[in-house]
C-alpha positions in Angstrom: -30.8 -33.8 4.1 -28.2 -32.2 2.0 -26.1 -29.4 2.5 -24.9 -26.9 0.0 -21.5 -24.7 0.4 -20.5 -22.1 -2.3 -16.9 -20.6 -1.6 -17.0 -17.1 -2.5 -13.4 -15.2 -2.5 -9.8 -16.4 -1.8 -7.6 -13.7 -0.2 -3.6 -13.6 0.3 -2.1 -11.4 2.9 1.4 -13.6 2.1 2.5 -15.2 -1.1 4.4 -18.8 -0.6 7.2 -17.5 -3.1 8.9 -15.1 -2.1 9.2 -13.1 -5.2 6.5 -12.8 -7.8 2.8 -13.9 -7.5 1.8 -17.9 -6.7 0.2 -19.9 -9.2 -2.7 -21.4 -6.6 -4.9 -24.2 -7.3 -7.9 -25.5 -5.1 -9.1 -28.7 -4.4 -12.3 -30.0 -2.8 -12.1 -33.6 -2.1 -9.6 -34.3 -4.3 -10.6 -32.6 -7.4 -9.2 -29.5 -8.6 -11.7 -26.9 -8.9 -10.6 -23.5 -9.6 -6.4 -22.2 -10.5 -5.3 -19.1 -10.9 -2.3 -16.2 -10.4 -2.6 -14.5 -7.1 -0.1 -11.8 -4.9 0.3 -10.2 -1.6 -2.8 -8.2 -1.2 -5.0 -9.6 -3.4 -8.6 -11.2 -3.5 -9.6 -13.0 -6.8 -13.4 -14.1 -6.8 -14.1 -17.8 -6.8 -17.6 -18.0 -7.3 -17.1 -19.9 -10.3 -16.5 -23.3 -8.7 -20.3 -24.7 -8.5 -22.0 -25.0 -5.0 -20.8 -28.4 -3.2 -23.6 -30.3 -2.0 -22.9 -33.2 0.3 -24.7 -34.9 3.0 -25.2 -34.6 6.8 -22.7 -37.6 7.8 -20.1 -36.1 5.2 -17.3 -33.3 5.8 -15.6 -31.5 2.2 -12.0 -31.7 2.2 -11.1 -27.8 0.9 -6.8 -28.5 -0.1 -5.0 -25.3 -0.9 -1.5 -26.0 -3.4 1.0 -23.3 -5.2 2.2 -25.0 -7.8 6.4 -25.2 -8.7 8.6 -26.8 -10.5 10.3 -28.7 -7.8 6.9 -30.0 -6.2 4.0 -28.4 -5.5 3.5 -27.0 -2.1 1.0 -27.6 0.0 -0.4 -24.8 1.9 -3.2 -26.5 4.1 -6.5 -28.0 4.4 -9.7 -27.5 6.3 -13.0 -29.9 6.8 -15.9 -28.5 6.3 -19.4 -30.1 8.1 -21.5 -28.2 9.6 -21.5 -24.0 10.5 -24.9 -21.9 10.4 -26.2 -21.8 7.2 -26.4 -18.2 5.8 -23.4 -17.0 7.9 -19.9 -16.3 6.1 -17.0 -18.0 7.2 -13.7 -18.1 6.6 -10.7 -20.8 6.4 -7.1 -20.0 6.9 -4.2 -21.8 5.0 -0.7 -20.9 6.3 1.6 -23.8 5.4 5.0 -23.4 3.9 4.9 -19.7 4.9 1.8 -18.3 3.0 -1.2 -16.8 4.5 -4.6 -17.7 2.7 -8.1 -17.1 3.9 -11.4 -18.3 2.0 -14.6 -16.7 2.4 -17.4 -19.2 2.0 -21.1 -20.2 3.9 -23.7 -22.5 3.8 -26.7 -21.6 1.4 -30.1 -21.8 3.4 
């Protein structure tokens, strides 16, 4: 049976850089899905990227980067598989400094 996550919101108590916003992109197994300009504070809404659907015997790979010049910098990564479907949940990214939650859930 399949199951269907849509992330909803990506929040930043702490920018990577320390001056000026990050330039944040997102990538679910390996495929950039959503970019964007985001500061200390701030909550951008990310219901844009379509719902991932994937199968019971499969986790989604959710990669958090700020993009730069010298390299992009990684910020983290969580596995999503299985949490009740209907609750919100949220991942937390805080490599390389930066403090990043995303709000998502599993559709019913």
């Amino acid at each position: 049976m399949a199951k269907q996550l849509k992330l909803y919101s990506l929040s930043c108590r702490k920018t990577e850089d320390e001056t000026g916003m990050d330039d944040i992109f997102l990538r679910v197994n390996g495929v950039t899905r959503w970019s964007g300009r985001i500061t200390d504070g701030q909550t951008v809404d990310i219901t844009s990227i379509d719902t991932i659907v994937y199968g019971d015997d499969q986790d989604v790979r959710i990669e958090l980067y700020e993009r730069d010049v010298e390299g992009d910098d990684f910020l983290g990564f969580n596995s999503v598989s299985d949490y009740p479907a209907g609750v919100p949940f949220f991942l937390q990214y805080s490599l390389d400094e930066a403090d990043y939650t995303i709000k998502a859930a599993l559709l019913t």
